[in-house]
C-alpha atoms as one frame of an Amber mdcrd trajectory, in Angstrom:
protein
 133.772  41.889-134.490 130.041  42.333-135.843 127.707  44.413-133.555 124.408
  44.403-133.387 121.496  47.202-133.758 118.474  44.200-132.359 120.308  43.959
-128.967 120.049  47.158-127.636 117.912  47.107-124.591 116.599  49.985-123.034
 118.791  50.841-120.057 118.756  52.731-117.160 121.700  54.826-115.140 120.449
  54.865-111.931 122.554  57.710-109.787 123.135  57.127-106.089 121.860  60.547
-104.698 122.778  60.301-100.703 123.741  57.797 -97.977 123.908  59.022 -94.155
 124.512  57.199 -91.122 123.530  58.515 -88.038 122.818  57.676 -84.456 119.096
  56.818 -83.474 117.307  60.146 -82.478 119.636  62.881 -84.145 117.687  62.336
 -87.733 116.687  66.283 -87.881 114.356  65.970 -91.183 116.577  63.132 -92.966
 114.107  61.671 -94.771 110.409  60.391 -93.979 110.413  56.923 -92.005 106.907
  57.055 -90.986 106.277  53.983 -92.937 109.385  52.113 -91.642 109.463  48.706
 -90.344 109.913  47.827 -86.734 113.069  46.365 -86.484 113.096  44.465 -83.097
 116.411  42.761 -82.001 115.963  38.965 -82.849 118.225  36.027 -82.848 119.313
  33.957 -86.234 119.485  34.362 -89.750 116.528  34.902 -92.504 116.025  32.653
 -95.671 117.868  34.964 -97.696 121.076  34.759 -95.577 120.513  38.091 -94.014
 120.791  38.341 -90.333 117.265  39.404 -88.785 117.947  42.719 -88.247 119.476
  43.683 -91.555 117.620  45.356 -94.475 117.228  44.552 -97.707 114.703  45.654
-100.832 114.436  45.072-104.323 112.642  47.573-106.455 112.483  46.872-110.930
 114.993  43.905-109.865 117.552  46.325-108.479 118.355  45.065-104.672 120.000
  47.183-102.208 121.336  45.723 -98.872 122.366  47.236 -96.129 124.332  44.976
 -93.109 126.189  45.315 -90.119 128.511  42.338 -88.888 126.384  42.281 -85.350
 123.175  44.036 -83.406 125.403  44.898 -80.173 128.396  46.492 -79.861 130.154
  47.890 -76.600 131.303  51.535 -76.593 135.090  52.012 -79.059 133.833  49.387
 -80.889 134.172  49.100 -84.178 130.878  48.637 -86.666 131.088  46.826 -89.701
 128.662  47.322 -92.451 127.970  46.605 -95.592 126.333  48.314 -98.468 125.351
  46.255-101.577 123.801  47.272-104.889 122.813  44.532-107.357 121.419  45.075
-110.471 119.111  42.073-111.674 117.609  43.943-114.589 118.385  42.975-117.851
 117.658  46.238-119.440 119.100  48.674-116.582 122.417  49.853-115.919 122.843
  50.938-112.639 125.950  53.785-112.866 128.221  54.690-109.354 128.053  58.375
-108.449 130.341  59.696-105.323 127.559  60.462-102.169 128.696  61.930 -99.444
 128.106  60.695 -95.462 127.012  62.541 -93.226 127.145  60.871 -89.321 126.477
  62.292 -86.098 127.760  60.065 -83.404 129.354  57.632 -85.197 132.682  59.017
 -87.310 135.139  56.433 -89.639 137.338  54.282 -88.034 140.172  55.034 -90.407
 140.909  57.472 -93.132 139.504  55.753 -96.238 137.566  53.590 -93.860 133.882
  55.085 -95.552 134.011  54.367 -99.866 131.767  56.749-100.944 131.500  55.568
-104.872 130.427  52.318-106.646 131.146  51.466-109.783 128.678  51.065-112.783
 126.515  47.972-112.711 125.721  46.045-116.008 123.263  43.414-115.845 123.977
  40.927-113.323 126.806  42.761-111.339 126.879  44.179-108.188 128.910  46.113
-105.986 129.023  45.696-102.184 131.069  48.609-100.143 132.919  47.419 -96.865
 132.971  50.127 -94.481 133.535  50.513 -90.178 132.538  53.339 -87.812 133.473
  54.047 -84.397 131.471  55.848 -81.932 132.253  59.909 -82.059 130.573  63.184
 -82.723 130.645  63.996 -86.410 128.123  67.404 -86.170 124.822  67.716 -87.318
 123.374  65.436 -90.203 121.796  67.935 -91.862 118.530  67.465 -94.127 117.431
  65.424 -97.203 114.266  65.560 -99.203 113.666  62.173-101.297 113.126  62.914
-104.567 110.007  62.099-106.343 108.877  61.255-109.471 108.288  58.588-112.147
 112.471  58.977-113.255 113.169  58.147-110.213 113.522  55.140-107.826 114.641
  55.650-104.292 115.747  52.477-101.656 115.772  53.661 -97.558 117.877  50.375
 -96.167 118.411  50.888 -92.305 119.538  48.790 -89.587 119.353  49.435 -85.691
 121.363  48.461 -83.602 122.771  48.950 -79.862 125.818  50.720 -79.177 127.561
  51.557 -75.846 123.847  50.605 -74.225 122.264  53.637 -76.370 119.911  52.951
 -79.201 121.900  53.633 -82.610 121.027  53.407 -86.294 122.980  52.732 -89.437
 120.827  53.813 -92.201 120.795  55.072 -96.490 119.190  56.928 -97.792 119.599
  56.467-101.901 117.698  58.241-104.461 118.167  56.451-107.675 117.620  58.379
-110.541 116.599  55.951-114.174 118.407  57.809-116.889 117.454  55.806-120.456
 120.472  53.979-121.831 120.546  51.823-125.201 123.301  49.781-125.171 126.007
  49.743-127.950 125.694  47.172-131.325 127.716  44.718-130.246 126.573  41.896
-128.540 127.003  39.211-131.531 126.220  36.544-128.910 122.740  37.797-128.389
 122.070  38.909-131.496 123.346  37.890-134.645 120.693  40.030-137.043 123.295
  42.716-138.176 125.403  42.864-140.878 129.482  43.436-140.967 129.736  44.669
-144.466 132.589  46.523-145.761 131.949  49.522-148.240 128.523  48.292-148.474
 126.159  48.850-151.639 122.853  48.490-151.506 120.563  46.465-153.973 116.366
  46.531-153.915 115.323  42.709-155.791 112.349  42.744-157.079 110.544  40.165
-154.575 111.300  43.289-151.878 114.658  41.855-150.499 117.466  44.190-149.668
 120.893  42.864-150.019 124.049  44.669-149.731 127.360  43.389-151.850 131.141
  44.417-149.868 135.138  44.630-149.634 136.416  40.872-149.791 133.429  39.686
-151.174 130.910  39.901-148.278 127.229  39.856-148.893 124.059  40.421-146.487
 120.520  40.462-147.351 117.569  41.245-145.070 113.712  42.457-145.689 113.448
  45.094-143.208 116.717  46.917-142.793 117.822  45.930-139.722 117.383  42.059
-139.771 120.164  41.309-141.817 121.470  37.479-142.814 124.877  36.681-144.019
 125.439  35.524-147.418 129.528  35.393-147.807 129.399  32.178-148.616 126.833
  32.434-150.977 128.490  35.233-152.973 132.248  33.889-152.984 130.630  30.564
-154.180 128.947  32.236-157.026 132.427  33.282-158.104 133.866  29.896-160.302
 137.423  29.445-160.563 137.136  30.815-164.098 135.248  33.687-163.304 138.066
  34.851-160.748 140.917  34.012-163.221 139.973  36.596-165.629 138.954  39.118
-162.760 142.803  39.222-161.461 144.636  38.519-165.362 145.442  42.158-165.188
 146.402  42.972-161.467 150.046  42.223-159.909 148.359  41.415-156.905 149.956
  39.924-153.726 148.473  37.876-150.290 145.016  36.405-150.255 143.013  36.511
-153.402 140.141  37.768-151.929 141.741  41.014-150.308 142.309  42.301-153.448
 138.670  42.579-154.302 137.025  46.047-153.208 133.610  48.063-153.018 131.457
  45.763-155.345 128.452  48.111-156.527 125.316  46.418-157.917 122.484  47.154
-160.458 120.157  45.418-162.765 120.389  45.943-166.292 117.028  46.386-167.791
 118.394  46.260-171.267 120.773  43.288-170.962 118.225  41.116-168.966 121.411
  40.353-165.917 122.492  41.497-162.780 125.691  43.435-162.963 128.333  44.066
-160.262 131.254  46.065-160.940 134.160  45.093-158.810 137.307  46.539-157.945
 140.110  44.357-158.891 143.066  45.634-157.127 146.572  45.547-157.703 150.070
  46.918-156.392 151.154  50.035-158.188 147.862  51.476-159.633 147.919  48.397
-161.558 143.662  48.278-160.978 140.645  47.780-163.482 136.854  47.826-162.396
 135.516  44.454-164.165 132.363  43.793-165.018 130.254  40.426-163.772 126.885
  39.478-164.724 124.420  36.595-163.553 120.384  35.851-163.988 120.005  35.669
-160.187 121.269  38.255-157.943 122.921  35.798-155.670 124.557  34.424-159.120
 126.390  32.293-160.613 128.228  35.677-161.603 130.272  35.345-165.201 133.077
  37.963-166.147 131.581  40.120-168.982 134.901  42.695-169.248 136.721  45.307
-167.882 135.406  48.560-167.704 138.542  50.700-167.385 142.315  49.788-166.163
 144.956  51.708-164.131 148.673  51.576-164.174 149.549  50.987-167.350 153.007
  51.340-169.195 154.627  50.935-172.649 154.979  47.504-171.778 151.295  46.448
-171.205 148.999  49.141-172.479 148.112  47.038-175.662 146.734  44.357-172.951
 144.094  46.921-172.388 141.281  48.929-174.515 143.469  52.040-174.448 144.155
  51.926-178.076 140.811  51.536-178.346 139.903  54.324-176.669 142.639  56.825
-177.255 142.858  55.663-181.338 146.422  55.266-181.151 149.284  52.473-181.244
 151.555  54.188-178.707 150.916  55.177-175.589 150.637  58.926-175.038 153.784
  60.950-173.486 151.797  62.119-170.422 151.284  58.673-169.607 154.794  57.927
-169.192 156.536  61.072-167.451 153.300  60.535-165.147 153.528  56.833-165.192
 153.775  53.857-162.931 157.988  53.836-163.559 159.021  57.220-162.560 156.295
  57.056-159.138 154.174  59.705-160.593 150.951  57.888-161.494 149.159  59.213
-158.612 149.810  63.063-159.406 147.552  62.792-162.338 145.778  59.543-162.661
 142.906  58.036-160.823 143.392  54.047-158.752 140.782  52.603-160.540 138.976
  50.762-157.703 135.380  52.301-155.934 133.139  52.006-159.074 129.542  54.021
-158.765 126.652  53.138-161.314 123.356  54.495-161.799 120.952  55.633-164.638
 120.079  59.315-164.999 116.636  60.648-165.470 117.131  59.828-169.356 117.883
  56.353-168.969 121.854  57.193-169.551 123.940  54.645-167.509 127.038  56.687
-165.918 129.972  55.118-163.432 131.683  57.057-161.312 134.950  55.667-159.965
 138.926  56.698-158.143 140.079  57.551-155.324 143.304  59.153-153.225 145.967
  60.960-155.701 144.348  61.325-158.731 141.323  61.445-158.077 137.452  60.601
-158.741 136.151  60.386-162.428 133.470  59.486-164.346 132.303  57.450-167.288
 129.614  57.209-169.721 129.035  53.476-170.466 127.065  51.738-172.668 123.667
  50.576-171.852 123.420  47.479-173.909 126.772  45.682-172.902 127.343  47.762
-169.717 130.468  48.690-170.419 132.437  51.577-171.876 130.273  53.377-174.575
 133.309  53.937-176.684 131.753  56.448-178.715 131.248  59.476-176.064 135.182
  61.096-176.380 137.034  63.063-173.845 138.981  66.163-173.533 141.854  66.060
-171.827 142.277  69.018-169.492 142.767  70.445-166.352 139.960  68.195-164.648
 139.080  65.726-167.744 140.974  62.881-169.637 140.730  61.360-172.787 141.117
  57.522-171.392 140.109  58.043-167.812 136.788  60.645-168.565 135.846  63.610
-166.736 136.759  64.128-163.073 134.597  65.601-161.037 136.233  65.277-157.627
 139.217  65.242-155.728 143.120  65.090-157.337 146.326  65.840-156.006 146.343
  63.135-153.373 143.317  64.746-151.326 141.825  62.244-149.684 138.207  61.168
-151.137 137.453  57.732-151.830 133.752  55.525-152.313 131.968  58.047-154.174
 128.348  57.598-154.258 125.886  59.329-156.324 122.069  59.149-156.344 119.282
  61.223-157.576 116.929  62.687-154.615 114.099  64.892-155.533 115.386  67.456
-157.781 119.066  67.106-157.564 121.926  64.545-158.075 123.945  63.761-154.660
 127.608  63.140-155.080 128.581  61.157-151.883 132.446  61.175-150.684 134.403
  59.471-148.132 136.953  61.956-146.245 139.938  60.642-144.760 141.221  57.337
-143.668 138.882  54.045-143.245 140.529  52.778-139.580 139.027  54.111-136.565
 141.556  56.738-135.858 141.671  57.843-139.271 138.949  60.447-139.736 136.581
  59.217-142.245 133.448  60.786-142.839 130.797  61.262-145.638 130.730  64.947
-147.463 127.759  65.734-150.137 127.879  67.422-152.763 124.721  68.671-155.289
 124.153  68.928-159.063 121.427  69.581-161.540 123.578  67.312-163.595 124.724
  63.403-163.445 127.957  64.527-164.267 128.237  67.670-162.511 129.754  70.154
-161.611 129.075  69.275-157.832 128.899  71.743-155.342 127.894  71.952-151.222
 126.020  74.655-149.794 128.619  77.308-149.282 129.270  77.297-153.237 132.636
  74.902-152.244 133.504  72.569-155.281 135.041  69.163-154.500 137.907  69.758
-156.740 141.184  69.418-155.418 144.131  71.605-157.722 146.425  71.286-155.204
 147.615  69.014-151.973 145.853  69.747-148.866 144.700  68.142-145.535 140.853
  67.933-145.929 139.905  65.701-143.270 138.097  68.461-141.279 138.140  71.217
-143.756 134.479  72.597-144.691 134.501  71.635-147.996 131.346  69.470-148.646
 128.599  68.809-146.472 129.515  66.689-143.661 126.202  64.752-142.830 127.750
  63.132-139.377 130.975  62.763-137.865 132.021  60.998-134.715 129.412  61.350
-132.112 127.873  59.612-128.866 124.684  60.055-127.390 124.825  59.408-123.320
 122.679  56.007-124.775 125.612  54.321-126.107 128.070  52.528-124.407 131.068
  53.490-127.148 131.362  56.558-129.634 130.727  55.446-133.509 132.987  57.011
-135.893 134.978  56.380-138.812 131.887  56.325-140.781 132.506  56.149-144.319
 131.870  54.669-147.983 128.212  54.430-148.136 125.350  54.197-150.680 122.164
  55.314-150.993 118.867  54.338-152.661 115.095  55.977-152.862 112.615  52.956
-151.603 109.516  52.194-153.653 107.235  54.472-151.022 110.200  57.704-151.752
 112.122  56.848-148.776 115.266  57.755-148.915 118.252  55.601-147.519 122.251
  56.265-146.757 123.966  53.013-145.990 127.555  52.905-144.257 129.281  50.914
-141.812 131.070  52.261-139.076 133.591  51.530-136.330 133.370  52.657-133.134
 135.660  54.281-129.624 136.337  50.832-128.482 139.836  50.416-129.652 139.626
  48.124-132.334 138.903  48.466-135.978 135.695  45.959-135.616 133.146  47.677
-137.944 129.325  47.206-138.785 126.107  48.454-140.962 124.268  51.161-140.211
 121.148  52.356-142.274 119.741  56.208-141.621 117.111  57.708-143.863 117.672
  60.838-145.726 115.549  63.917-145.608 115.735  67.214-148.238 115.462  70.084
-146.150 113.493  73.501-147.620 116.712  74.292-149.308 117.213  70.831-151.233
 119.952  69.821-149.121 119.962  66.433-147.371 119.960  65.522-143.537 119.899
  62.301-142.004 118.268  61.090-139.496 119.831  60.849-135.989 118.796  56.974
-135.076 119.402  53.649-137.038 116.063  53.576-139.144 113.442  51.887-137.555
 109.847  51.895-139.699 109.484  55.694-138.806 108.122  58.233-141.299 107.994
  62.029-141.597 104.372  63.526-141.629 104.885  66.358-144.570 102.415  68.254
-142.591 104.367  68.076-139.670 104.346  67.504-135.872 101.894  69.877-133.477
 104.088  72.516-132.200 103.713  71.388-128.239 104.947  67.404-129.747 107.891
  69.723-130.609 108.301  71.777-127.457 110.395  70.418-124.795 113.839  69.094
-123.575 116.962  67.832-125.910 119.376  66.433-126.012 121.346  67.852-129.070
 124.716  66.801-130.674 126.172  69.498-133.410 128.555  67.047-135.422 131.243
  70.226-135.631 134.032  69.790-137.683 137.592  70.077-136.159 137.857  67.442
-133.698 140.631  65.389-132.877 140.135  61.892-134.815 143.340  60.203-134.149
 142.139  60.317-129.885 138.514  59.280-130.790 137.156  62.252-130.062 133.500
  62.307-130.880 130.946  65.158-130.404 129.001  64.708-127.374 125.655  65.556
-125.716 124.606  68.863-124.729 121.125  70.180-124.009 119.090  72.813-125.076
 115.145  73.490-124.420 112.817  74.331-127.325 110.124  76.742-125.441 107.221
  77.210-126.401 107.625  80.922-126.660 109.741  80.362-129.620 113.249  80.783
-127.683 116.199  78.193-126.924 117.400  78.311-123.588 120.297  75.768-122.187
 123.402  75.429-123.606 122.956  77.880-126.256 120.246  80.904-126.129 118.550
  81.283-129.260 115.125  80.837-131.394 113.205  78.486-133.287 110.358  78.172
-135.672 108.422  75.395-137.667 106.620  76.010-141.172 102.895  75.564-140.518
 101.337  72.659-142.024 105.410  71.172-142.933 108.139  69.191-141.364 110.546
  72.126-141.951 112.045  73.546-138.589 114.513  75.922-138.229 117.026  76.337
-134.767 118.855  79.657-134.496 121.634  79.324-132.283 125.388  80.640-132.290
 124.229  83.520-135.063 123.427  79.989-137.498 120.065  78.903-138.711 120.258
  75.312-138.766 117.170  74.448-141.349 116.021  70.693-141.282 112.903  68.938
-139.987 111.670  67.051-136.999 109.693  63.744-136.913 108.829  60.996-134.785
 111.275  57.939-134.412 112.115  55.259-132.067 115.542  56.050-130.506 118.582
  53.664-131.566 117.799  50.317-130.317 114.504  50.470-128.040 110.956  50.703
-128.930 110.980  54.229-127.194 109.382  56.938-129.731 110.682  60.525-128.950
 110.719  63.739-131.488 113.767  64.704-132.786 115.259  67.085-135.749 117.865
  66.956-137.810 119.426  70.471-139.852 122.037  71.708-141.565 123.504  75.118
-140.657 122.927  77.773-143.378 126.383  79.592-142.591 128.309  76.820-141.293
 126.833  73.589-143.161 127.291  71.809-139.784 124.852  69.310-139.132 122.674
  69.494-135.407 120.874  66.756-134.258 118.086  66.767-131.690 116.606  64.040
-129.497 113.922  65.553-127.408 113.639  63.617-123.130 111.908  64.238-120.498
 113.713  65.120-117.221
């Protein structure tokens, strides 16, 4: 199932503080009733159904009632009443807390014969608790001050009644506290303005549209980033029945057609005058090629122009491809065949040719990167005129290069690393790669990687290089910078994780974008678009933002230091947590004083560069350098600070989201 970023609402928990019941006169300081109603006995029933002497009030269309089955009762009998919460408010969320009751002359009937919790309240729910008192001696009541203040909202329902001939009161006393929610994507129903785009790749036109090409041929365009239409239709119709003939004459594929089409990626070809999409054409046993389609529209028609490179070849088909070509021989090469596709040993040594990459370098040179698991990733030079192969740049073939394949730059052995990305940001080349598995349980997350270099080598902050010489479990290993992993701010509903396979593109006003979907805690593999800018910290390394993007934009001479001063919520996206459970990283708090310190959750320090966005937050013996901003949080049209950094010892990512208590 799609979600939705358009229908969050702003939301609020609202936390049921106290409730006491106590007999008429024995109050001893619970609460301030000086402005109560007289509530005289009278006969009948009131237009809303209520019984004269009940109580009921509605406050930001959250109603609390408070009823008793009768006004007079004689003494050892029981008292029924009736506590109900209803939440009318489309953008609250009113969430059950455990209060305690505290009764003097009235004790429970029964054991279990008081509930003290209610459970949370979406929009249109309530929750009425059933409870029944007897007359007794339960102590003192003790005190309660009513909170005060604009967070929160607080309801004093009472009812008096007469009981055993002595004057007697049932009363609440609940002190709601409004704690800001944004609901989950999700709600297609409401809002169908988000995409659900596998392995999406993102495409500027030049009339200013934004469209984004996937897996199975899915398409999306949108003019704002968040508004997104569908266009599946559109794109698997500009696909003729010729054009997807010669895309699959090389795969042994199996099942529906379009299944076996993956991770599109999309440019325009100055040189050749077309749009070009490379496509991976997937097949059983490595038997993959990345083809080549071209069209005068970007929405097509979309003709096959070639095959860029092929996988799982043997002696029996190798002539069907451009390795002769390449290699400048008639027979296929030795190492191709003890590592081949027969003896089951393709994927120690050669790449799945699926997940292409292409971009132009600072010189105009058009490179594709492409692979995945058990080989690994490599890259191509390719020919800016045809875009295709430029068959006359040769390889070695080495340790991390190949002759046919071209020079890897990432991965091998049967890592995992898949969907590599790379785009130029400021000084530096970023190498994007896709840890793990794609399903929800399976761990992926994006890792960076650096280079002065198109084609490398890549490296993350700690020096790490993403080559892989030898098996190993990398999932949560601290090779490459991991720019988010799973994570939940108390605002959402679910946990998002599983976010993987991304691109990334510099707008026309230097913007910088990462694109992904992701799938969230929910429990199924339902998975959706997500678009966060990108920000270079004062080292060159990139952070992204910690909300969907929403129009916001970081002042290079940064925010006055009392903007940044205050209360956060923080998540640090650390490294080893338990994927296959859905274990996300989670809220914690810290305070940014304006002394300089951090107290909270972790003690520590921070500083901002004068007249820069660049802030540094020392905590756990880590500088975490980034820089903070404005931006609305995920969903609402609430603007808070926050900052996002990258730890200088740990290259763990923090995220900050500043509230007010």
């Amino acid at each position: 199932m799609c979600n939705m970023k358009k229908s969050f609402r702003r939301a609020f928990a609202l936390v049921a503080a106290l409730c006491v019941l106590t007999a008429c006169g024995e109050e001893s300081g619970a609460g301030d009733y000086s402005n109560d109603k007289d509530v005289a006995a009278q006969d009948g029933i009131s237009e809303n159904g209520l019984n004269s002497w009940d109580f009921q009030e509605t406050q930001d269309d959250i109603t609390v009632t408070l009823s008793t089955d009768k006004q007079e009762y004689a003494e050892g009998e029981t008292v029924h009443y009736t506590l109900t919460i209803s939440n009318d408010n489309p953008d609250y969320t009113v969430s059950g807390k455990k209060f305690p009751y505290s009764n003097k002359g009235l004790v429970a009937a029964s054991d279990g014969s008081m509930p003290d919790l209610f459970d949370t309240l979406r929009s249109g729910q309530s929750e009425t608790l059933e409870g029944s008192l007897v007359g007794g001696n339960s102590g003192n009541p003790g005190n309660f001050v009513s909170a005060s203040s604009d967070d929160v909202v607080t309801f004093r329902p009472y009812v008096q009644l007469n009981y055993g001939g002595e004057e007697a009161m049932v009363r609440c006393v609940l002190s709601l506290k409004k704690i800001m929610v944004v609901r989950q994507f999700g709600d297609k129903a409401k809002n169908n303005k988000n995409a659900c785009c596998h392995d999406p790749s993102i495409f500027k036109d030049t009339d200013g549209t934004y469209y984004i090409f996937g897996t199975h041929i899915c398409a999306d365009s949108t003019e704002d980033l968040f508004n997104w239409t569908e266009r599946n239709d559109d794109f698997k119709a500009a696909l003729s029945q010729e054009t997807r003939d010669k895309i699959s004459q090389w795969n042994d594929d199996h099942g529906e057609w379009w299944g076996n089409l993956w991770a599109p990626d999309i440019i325009y070809n100055k040189a050749m005058g077309k749009y070009c999409i490379y496509l991976s054409a997937n097949g059983d046993n490595w038997k993959s090629n990345i083809v080549l389609l071209t069209a005068d529209k970007v929405m097509g028609p979309y003709e096959y122009a070639g095959s860029v490179v092929y996988g799982g070849f043997g002696e029996d088909d190798f002539m069907q491809t451009d390795v002769p070509q390449v290699l400048g021989e008639d027979s296929l090469p030795e190492r191709y065949i003890i590592n081949g596709v027969a003896n089951k040993k393709w994927g120690d040594k050669f790449p799945n040719c699926i997940d292409p990459c292409v971009f132009y370098d600072d010189e105009g040179k058009l490179w594709m990167s492409y692979g995945s698991w058990s080989g690994g990733i490599f890259m191509l030079e390719l020919d800016e005129e045809t875009g295709l192969r430029d068959y006359s740049v040769k390889y070695e073939t080495d340790k991390h290069s190949d002759s046919y394949f071209g020079k890897l730059i990432a991965g091998g052995c049967y890592v995992s690393g898949e969907g590599s990305y790379i785009q130029k940001i400021g000084d530096y080349y970023y190498l994007f790669i896709s840890y793990g598995a794609l399903e929800a349980k399976g761990g992926y997350n994006i890792r960076v990687f650096r280079s002065k270099t198109p084609d490398g080598d890549y490296v993350d902050e700690l020096g790490h290089t993403p080559y892989y010489d030898s098996y190993s479990l990398n999932i949560n290993q601290p090779v490459g910078i991991r720019l988010f992993g799973g994570y939940r701010w108390k605002s959402m509903t679910v946990g998002q994780v599983a976010q993987g396979h991304n691109s990334a593109f510099v707008d026309d006003d230097g913007k910088a974008y990462i694109v992904f979907h992701t799938r969230t805690t929910s429990g199924n593999e339902g998975h959706f678009v997500k678009v966060h800018q990108l920000f270079v910290n004062e080292d060159g390394w990139l952070v992204a933002a910690p909300f969907y993007t929403d129009g916001e934009s970081l002042d290079e001479n940064g925010l006055e230091r009392s903007e940044i001063a205050g209360d956060y919520e923080i998540i640090i996206h650390k490294l080893d947590i338990n994927f296959a459970k859905y274990e996300t990283n989670n809220v914690e708090k810290i305070t940014l004083n304006e002394d300089g310190t951090i107290s909270g959750d972790y003690e520590g320090s921070w500083e901002v560069k004068s007249g820069t966005a660049y802030i540094n937050v020392t905590i756990n013996g880590d500088t975490y350098k980034g820089v903070a901003l404005k931006m609305n949080i995920e969903g609402s049209s609430i603007e808070t600070t926050v900052f996002t950094a990258l730890g200088q010892k740990s290259q763990v990512t923090i995220w900050g989201s500043k509230y007010e208590e």
